[in-house]
C-alpha positions in Angstrom: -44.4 28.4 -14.7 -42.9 30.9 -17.2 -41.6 29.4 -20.6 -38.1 28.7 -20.2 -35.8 30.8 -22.8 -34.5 27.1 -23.4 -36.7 25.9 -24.9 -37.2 28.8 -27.8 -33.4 29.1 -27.8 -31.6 25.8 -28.7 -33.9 22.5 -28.6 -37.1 23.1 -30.2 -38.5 20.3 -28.3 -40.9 22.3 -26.5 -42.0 25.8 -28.3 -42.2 29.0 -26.4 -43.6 32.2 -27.2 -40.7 35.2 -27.9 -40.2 37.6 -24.7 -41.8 41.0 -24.8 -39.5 44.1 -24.3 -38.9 44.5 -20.5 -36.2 46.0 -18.3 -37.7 43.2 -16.0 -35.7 40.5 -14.7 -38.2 37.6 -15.1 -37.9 34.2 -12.0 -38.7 30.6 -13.0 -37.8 27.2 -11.9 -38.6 23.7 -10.3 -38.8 22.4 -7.0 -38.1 18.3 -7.2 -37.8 16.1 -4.8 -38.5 12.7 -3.5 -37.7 10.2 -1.2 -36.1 7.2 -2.8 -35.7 3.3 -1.6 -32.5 2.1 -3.2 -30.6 -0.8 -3.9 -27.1 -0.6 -5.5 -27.1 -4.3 -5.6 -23.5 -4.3 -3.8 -21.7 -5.6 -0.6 -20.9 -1.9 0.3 -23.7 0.4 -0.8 -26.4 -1.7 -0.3 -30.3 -0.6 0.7 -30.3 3.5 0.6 -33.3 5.8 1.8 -32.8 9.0 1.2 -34.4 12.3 0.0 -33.1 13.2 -3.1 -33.1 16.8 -5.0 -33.8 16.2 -8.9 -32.6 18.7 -10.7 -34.3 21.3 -8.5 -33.5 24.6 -10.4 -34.0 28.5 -10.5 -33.7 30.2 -13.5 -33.5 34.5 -14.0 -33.5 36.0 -17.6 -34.7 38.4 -19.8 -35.0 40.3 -23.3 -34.5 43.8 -24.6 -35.9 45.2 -27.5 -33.2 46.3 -29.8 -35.6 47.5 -32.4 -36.1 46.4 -36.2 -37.0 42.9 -34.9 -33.9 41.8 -32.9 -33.7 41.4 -29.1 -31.1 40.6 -26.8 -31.8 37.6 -24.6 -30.4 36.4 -21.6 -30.4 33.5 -18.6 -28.6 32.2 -16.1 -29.9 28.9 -14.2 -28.3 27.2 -11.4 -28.8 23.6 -9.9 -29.1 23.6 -6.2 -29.7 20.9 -3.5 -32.9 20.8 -1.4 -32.8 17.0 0.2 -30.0 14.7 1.3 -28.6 14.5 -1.9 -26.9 16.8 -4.5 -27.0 15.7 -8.4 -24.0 14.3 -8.9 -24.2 11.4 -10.2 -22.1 8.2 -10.3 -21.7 4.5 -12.4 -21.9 4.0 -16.4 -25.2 5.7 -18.6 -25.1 8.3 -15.8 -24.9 12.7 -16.6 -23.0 14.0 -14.5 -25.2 17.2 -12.9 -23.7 19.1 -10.7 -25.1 22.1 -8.3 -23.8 25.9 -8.1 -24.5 29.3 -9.8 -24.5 28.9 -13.7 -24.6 25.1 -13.6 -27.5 25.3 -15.9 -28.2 26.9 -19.1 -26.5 30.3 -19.0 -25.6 32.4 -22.0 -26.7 35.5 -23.6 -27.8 36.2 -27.7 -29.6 37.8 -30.2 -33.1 36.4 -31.3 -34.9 37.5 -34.0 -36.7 36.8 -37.6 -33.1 34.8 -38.3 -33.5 32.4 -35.5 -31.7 32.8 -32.3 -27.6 32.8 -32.0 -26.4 32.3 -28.4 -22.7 32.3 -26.4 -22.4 30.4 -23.1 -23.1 27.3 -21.4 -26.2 24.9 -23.1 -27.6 21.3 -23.8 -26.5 20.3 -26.7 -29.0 20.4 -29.3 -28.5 16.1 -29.7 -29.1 15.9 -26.1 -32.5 17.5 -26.3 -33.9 14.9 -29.1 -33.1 12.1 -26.3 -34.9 14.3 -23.4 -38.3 15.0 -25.7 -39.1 11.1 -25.4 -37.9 9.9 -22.0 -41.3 9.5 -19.8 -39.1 9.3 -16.7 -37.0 12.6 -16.9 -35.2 13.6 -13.1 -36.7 10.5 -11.9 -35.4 7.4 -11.6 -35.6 5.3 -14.6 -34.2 8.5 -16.4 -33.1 7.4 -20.4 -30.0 8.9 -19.7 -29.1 5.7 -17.7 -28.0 4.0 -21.2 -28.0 7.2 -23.5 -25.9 9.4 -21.8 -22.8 7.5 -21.2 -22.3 4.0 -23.1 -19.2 3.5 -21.8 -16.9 4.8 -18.6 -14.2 6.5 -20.7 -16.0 8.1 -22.9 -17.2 11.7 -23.1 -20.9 10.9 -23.1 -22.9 12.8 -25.0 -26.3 14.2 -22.7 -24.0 16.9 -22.7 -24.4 20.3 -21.1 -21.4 22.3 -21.9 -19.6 25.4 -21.1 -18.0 27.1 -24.7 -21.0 26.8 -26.5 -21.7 28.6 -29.7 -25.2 27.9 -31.2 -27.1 28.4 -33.9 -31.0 27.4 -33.8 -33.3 27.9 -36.9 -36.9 29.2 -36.8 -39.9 27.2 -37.2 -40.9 26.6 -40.7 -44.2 24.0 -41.0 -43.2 22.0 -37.8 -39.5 21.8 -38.7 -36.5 23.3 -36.9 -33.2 22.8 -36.3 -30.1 23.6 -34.4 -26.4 23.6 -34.3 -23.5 24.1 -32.0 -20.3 24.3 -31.5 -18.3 23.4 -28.5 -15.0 24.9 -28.7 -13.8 22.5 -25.6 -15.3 20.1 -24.4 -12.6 18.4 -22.6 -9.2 18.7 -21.9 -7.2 15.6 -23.5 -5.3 15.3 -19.8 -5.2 16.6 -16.2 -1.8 17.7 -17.4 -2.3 19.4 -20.9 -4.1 22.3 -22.4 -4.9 20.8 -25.5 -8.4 21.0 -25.6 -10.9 18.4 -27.5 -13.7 20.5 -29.6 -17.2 19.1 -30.6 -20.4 19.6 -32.7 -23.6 18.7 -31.8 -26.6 19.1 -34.2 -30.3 18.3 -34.7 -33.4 18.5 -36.6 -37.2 18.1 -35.7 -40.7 18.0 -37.0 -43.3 18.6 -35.0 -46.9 18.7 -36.3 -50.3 17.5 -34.6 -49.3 14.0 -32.5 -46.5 13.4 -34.2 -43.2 14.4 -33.6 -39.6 13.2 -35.1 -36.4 13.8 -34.0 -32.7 13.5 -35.5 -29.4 14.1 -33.4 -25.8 13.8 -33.9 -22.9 14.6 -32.3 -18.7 14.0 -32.8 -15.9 14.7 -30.3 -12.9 15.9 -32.1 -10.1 13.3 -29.9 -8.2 12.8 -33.1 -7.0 16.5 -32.8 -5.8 15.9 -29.5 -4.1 12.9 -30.4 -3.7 11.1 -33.8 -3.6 7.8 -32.5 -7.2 8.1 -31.6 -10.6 7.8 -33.2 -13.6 10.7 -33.2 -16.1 9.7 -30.9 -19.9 10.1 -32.4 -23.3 9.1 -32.1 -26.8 9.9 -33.7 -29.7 9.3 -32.4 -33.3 8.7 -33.9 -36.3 9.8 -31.6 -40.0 9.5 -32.0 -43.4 10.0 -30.2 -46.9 9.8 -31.3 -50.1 10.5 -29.6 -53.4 9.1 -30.3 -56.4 9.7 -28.0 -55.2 9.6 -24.2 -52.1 7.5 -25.2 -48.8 8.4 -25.9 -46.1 6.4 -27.6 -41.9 6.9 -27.5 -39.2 5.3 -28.7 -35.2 6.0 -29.4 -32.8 4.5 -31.5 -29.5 5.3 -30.5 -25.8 4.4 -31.9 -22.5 4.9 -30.4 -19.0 4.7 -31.9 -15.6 4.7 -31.5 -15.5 5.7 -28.1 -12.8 6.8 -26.0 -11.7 6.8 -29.3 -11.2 3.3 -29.7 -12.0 1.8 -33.7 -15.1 -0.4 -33.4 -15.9 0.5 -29.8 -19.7 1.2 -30.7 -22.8 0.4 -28.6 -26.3 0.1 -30.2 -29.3 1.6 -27.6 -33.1 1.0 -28.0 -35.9 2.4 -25.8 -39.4 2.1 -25.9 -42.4 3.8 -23.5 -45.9 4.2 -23.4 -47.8 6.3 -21.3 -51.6 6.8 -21.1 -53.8 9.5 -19.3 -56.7 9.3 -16.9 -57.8 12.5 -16.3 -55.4 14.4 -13.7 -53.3 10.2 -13.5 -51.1 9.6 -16.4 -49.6 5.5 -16.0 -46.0 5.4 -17.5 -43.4 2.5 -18.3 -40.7 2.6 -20.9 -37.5 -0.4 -21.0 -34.4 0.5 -22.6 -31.9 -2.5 -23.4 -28.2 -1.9 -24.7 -26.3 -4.4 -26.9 -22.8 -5.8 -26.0 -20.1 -3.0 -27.0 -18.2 -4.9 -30.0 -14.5 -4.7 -28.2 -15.8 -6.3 -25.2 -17.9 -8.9 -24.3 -20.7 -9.0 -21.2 -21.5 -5.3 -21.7 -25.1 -5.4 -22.5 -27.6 -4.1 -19.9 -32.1 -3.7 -20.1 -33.9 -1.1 -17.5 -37.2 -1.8 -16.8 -39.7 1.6 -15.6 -42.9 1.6 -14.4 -44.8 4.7 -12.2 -47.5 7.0 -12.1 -48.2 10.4 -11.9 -50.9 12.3 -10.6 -51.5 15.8 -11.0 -52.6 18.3 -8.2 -52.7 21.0 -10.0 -50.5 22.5 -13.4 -47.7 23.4 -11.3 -47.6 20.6 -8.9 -47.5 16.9 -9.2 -46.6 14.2 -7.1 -44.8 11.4 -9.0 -44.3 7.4 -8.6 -41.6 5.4 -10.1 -40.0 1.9 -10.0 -36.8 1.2 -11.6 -34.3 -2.0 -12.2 -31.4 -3.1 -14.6 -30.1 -5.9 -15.0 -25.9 -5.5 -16.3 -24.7 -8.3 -18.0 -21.3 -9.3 -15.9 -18.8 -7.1 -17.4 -20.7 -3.7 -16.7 -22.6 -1.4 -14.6 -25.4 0.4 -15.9 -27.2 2.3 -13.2 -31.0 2.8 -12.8 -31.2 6.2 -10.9 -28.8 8.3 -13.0 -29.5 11.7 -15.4 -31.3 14.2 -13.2 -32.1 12.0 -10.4 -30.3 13.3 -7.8 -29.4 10.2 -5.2 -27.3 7.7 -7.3 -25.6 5.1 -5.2 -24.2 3.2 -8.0 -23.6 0.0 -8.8 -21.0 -2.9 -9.9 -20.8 -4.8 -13.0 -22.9 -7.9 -13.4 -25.4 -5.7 -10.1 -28.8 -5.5 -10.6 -29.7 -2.1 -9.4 -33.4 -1.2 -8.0 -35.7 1.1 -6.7 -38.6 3.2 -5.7 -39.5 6.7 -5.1 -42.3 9.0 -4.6 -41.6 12.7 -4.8 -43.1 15.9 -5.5 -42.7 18.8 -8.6 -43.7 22.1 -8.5 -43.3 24.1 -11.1 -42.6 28.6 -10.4 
């Protein structure tokens, strides 16, 4: 598959070489799906087999050439459903990832010696730090299970926004960073305009088998109303590779949620995963402490799989997942990208397996 734009453009998690001048409108994307055994762990949604769609994608863009080093860059990605399921997901921890034209990464720049400055709809640039160490993206078992949404009134903060104006730095010695502004990233009600800005920011080396990320984000809420707190959260995330073994780990900490003082959530996640030739085993556990205004909120997931690769577009992928909520909330297992998320209640114990298929275009 063609390097995504994406990943020159905001994250830096992942480097990509600069477009050459074309008048060409370039075609990439991923093909994921699987079918899924499924237990929301609840007297109305109980066992589910289904095929899912996981984040299937297709993405057009291009460059041109503006001369004197700059170049005009472009993409527009959509999400789309290919099995019995859309990706919409449901339940606390979850990212919300929706299908239609421009549901992805969609925006148009400038790139050049300066870095790259882009308008449109993107991850945020603390999002990507979480996504470079999670050893179960799309699949069930995702990180964005606990990461993404700590609490159900909150924002959340694996955010892909519309209003986006970024800023991301070249690469200097392994380091790079990033920066962007979300001019609204919610409305403060159904029933008013006043909109709730945000910035999201990060910073990452990157050098041999080591790589180190720092994140941080804030939703403005105070502007909207006075009464309330800024919601934030940073995020520390490292991975390091020796021989055919790689090691992850995040530590992640939320506060003030829903703009509530002292509504803060610490997350943790660990993962290993180690290679046999074209087999790479996986497993990685995240755990999530009590949030300090409410009691019985803490939550562990548990991943395990394998995957074994076909070729270096195609892969077919195994994965078991289970949380365990504490009785006063309702993590899921099978949120982020994972497209089939049947949910689950507070105090459930969510599980499942699923084998799928990636290919890569």
């Amino acid at each position: 598959m063609k390097k995504s734009l994406i990943a020159l453009a905001v994250a830096g998690v992942v480097s990509a070489p600069a477009f050459a001048a074309t008048s060409n409108v370039d075609v990439a994307g991923t093909l994921n799906l699987s079918v899924d055994y499924l237990d929301a762990d609840t007297a109305t949604n109980g066992d589910n087999l289904n095929v899912s769609s996981n984040s299937s994608n297709i993405i057009f863009k291009g460059s041109e050439d503006l001369g004197g080093g700059l170049k005009g860059v472009w993409q527009i990605q959509t999400y789309f459903s290919a099995g019995g399921t859309g990706n919409a997901d449901t339940g606390v921890g979850t990212e919300v990832v929706k299908d239609g034209v421009g549901s992805g990464n969609t925006f148009v720049g400038l790139s050049g010696n300066f870095g790259t400055a882009l308008l449109g709809k993107h991850e945020a640039p603390a999002k990507l730090i979480g996504r470079s160490v999670d050893l179960f993206g799309d699949q069930i078992g995702d990180n964005r299970n606990f990461t993404a949404k700590p609490a159900a009134q909150s924002n959340g903060f694996d955010l892909r926004p519309n209003n986006v104006i970024a800023y991301v730095s070249p690469t200097f010695s392994g380091m790079t960073g990033a920066i962007a502004y979300v001019t609204n990233v919610a409305e403060a009600t159904a029933t008013t305009d006043t909109s709730i800005d945000a910035w999201s920011a990060m910073g990452k080396y990157e050098n041999g088998p080591l790589m180190v990320g720092l994140g941080y984000q804030i939703h403005n809420l105070s502007e909207s109303n006075p009464v309330l707190e800024d919601e934030s959260m940073w995020r520390l995330a490292a991975s390091y590779k020796f021989g055919d073994v790689k090691v992850v780990g995040l530590y992640q900490q939320a506060n003030d949620m829903s703009g509530t003082s002292n509504n803060d959530v610490t997350t943790f996640g660990i993962g290993a995963a180690y290679a046999m030739g074209p087999v790479t085993l996986k497993a990685q556990y995240y755990t999530a402490d009590d949030r300090d205004t409410t009691a019985n909120t803490g939550a562990n997931m548990w991943a395990v799989g394998a995957d074994y690769d076909l070729s270096k577009r195609t892969k077919v992928q195994f994965a078991y997942a289970t949380t365990d909520n504490d009785s006063a909330v309702a993590y899921s297992a099978f949120g982020g990208g994972h497209g089939d998320n049947p949910g689950t209640v507070a105090g459930g114990s969510p599980s499942g397996f699923s084998v799928g298929v990636k290919h890569a275009f």
